[in-house]
Structures are given as C-alpha cells and as structure tokens.
C-alpha positions, 0 to 999 in steps of 0.5 A: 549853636556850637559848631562843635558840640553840634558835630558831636552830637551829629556823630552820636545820633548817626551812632545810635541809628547805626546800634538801633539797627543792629538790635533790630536785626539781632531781634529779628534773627533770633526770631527766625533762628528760634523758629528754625531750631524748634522744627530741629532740636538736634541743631540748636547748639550751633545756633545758640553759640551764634547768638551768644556771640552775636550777644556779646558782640551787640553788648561791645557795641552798645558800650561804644556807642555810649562812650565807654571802650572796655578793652582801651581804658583811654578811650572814654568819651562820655562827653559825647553823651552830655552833649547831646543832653545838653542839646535836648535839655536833659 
C-alpha cells in the first residue's frame, strides 16, 4: 500500500472519529437541555441560542472533515475523502 494514501486515510478515520464524537455529545446535550427547558419555559431562550451556535459550529465541522473549508476557498481537500474510497473499494 502507498505509504502516503495510507496516512491520508489514517488522518481522515481519526477525523471522522473525532466528528462522530462531537455529534454524540451535541445529541446528548441537547437531550438534556431539552429535559431542563421543559421543567423551565421561561429560560429557553438562552439555551436555544446555545444550541444554534453549537449547530453551526457541528455543521463547520463536519464540512472540515470532508475536505471543504467555506471561509479559506484554498483550502479544498477532497482528495482526502477519494482516498479513503479507493481504500475501501468504493
């Protein structure tokens, strides 16, 4: 195997991982904040602009992870995402 594509696509799993992660803990927190604002109406304002932000910022993420920066239009890398489905067979 290519050294190189091999450490591509090493990088790109251990990326994945790391935004699997951050949806699960969204998921989770907004679990719980969902619990908490329904025993406190008043408060939900607050916490939903949190989970706005946090939305955003899971979204900025995940278009990292598959190689597409929006705010740095030089910073396209997709060629991480081909390697790894030539890995796979995809």
């Amino acid at each position: 195997m290519n050294p190189e594509v091999y450490e591509k696509t090493r990088r790109l799993v251990k990326a994945l991982n790391f935004f699997m992660i951050h949806i699960f803990l969204y998921i989770s927190a907004n679990i719980a904040l969902a619990l908490y604002t329904f025993g406190d109406i008043r408060s939900r304002w607050g916490w939903l602009f949190l989970i706005v932000c946090w939305a955003i910022a899971l979204i900025y993420h995940g278009l990292l992870v598959y190689g597409i920066d929006p705010m740095n239009k030089q910073r396209r890398n997709p060629q991480l995402l081909s390697a790894m489905f030539k890995l796979i067979g995809v």
